[in-house]
C-alpha positions in Angstrom: -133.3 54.9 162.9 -130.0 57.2 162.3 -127.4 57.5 165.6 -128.5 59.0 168.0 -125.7 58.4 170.5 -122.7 56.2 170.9 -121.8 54.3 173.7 -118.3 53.3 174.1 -116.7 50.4 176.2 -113.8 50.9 178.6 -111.6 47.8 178.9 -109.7 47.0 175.6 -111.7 50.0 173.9 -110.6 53.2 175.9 -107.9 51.4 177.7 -105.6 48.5 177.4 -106.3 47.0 180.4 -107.3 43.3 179.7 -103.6 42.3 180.2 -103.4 44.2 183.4 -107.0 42.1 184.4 -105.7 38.8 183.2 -102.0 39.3 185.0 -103.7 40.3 188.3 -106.4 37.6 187.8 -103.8 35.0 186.9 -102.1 36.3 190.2 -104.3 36.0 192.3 -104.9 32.4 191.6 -101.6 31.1 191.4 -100.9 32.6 194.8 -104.1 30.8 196.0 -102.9 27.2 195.0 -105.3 27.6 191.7 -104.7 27.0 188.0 -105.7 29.3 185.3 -107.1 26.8 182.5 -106.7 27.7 178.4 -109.4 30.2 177.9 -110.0 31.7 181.0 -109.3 35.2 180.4 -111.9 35.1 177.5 -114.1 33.6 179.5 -114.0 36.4 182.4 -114.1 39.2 179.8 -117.8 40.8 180.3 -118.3 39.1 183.5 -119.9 41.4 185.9 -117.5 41.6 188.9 -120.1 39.3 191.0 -119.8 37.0 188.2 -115.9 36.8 187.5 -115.3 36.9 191.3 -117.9 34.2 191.9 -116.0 31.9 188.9 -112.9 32.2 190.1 -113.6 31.5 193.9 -115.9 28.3 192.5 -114.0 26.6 190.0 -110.2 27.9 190.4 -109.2 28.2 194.2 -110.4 27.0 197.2 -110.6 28.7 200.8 -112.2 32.0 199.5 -115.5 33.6 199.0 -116.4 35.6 196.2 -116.5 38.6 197.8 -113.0 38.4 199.0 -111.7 37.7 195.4 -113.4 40.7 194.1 -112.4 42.7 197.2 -108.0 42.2 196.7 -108.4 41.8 192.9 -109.9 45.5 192.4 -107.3 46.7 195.2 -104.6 45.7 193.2 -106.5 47.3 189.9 -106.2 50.0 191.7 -103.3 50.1 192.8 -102.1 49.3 189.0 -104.1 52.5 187.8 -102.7 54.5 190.7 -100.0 55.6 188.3 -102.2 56.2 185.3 -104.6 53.6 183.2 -102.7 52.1 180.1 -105.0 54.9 177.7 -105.0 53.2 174.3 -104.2 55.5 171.1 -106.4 57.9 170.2 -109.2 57.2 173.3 -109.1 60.2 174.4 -109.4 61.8 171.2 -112.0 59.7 170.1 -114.4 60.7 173.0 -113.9 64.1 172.6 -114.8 63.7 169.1 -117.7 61.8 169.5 -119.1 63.9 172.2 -119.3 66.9 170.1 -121.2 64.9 167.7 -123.9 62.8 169.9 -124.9 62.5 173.5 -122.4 59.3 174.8 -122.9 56.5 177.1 -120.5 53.8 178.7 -121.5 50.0 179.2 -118.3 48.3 181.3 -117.2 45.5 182.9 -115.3 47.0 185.4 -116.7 48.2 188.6 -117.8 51.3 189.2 -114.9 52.5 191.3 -112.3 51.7 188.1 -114.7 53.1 185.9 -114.8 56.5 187.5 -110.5 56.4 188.4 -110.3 55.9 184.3 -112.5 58.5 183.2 -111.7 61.3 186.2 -108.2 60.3 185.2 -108.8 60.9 181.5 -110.6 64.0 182.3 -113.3 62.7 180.4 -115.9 62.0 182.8 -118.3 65.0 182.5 -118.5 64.1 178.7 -120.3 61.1 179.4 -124.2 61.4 180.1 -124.6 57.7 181.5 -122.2 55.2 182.7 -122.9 51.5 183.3 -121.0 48.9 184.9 -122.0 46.1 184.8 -122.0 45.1 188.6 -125.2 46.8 188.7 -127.6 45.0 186.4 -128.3 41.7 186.5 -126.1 39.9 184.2 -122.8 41.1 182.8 -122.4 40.4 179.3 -122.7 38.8 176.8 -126.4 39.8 178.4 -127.8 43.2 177.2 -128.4 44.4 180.4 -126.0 46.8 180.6 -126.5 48.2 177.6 -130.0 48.3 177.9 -129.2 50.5 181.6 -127.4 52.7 179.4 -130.1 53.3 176.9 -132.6 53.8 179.7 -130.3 56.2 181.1 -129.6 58.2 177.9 -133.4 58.1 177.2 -132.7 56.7 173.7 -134.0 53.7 172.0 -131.5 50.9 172.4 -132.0 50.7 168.5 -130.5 54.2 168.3 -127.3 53.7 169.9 -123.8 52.9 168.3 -121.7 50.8 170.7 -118.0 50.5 170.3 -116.4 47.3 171.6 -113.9 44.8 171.5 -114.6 41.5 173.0 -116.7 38.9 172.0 -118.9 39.3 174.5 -119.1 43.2 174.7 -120.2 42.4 170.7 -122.7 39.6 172.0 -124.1 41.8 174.5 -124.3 45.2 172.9 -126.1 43.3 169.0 -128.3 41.2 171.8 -129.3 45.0 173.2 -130.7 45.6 169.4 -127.7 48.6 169.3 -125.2 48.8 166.2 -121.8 47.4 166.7 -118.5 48.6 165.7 -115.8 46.5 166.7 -112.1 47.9 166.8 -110.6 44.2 168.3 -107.4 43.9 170.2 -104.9 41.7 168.9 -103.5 40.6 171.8 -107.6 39.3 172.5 -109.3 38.7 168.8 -113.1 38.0 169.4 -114.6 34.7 167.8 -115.3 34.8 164.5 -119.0 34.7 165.0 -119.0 37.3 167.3 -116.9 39.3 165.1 -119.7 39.1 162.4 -122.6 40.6 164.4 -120.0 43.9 163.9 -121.6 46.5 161.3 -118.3 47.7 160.8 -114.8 46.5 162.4 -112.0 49.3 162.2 -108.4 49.0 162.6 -108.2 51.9 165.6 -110.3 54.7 167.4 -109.0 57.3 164.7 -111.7 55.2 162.4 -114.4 56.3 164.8 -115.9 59.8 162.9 -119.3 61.3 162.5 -118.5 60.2 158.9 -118.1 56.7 159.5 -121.4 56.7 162.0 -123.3 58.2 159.4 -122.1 56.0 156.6 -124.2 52.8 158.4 -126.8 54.3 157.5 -130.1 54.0 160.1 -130.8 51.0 161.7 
């Protein structure tokens, strides 16, 4: 089955955001009395925001309910976007790019408020048929879910869809979904190896992302 549209992901794809998650995060939990363990920003990357707000008010503070963690963690989110998202090179270009080529999709972890301040902000948003976060499926990923929702949405066959992603679990989630995966990685964040190989192609930066290289994978 040949492309038949591409879904991008926003944190660490679109925009360089997974420092601002893990310093407001982090934050949040030393303020609380908690400790951030080795790992931990890995771990929350993919989480739905009931999931991440859930871990961190179970296993790293006390005193707190999930719902309040997720309620002052996406304030501040906001408040760190107010000023403009930290748009990685070539994002917006890429999008534009892509969208004269195929229908697109998003699949993010972030919730849906952050997901529509990025795109409005971008001026991106009416190029995207179907947006996804993952707070409203089931599980975040490294489940399909969201990607699945996004499919649904697009009416395409998951099978059909090229996701673009960075993490180890946006790679998890979006191969688990039965989609193509091209990882462009962060450095600052490398995905596992393992993850890293379920990638059909893994390029150095969004200005990799043509209709050439899409139709070089050949179909599915």
């Amino acid at each position: 089955m040949s492309a038949q549209a591409i879904v991008f992901d926003l944190d660490g794809v679109l925009i360089d955001s997974e420092p601002v998650w893990e310093e407001v995060r982090r934050g949040y939990v030393a303020d609380h009395g908690g400790e951030w363990p080795p790992g931990t920003q890995e771990r929350l990357m993919g989480m739905s925001t009931a999931e991440w707000a859930d871990h961190i008010a179970t296993d790293l503070v006390a005193g707190v309910t999930a719902d309040e963690v997720a309620y002052e963690v996406i304030d501040q989110m906001s408040q760190r976007y107010a000023g403009g998202p930290p748009v990685l090179p070539g994002a917006e270009d890429a999008v534009r790019r892509m969208a004269r080529y195929r229908p697109l999709g998003l699949a993010s972890s972030s919730p849906r408020a952050l997901i529509d301040l990025v795109l409005g902000t971008l001026g991106v948003d009416g190029l995207f048929r179907a947006t996804v976060s993952t707070e409203e499926v089931d599980s975040g990923k490294p489940a399909p879910d969201g990607y699945l929702a996004v499919a649904a949405q697009l009416e395409v066959p998951a099978p059909g869809c090229v996701a673009i992603e960075d993490s180890a679990n946006g790679l998890r989630s979006a191969h688990a979904a039965r989609m193509r995966v091209i990882a462009v990685p962060r450095p600052s964040h490398p995905p596992a190896p393992d993850a890293l190989a379920l990638a059909v192609h893994v390029a150095g930066g969004l200005d990799e992302i043509t209709q050439e290289l899409i139709e070089g994978l050949g179909p599915s």
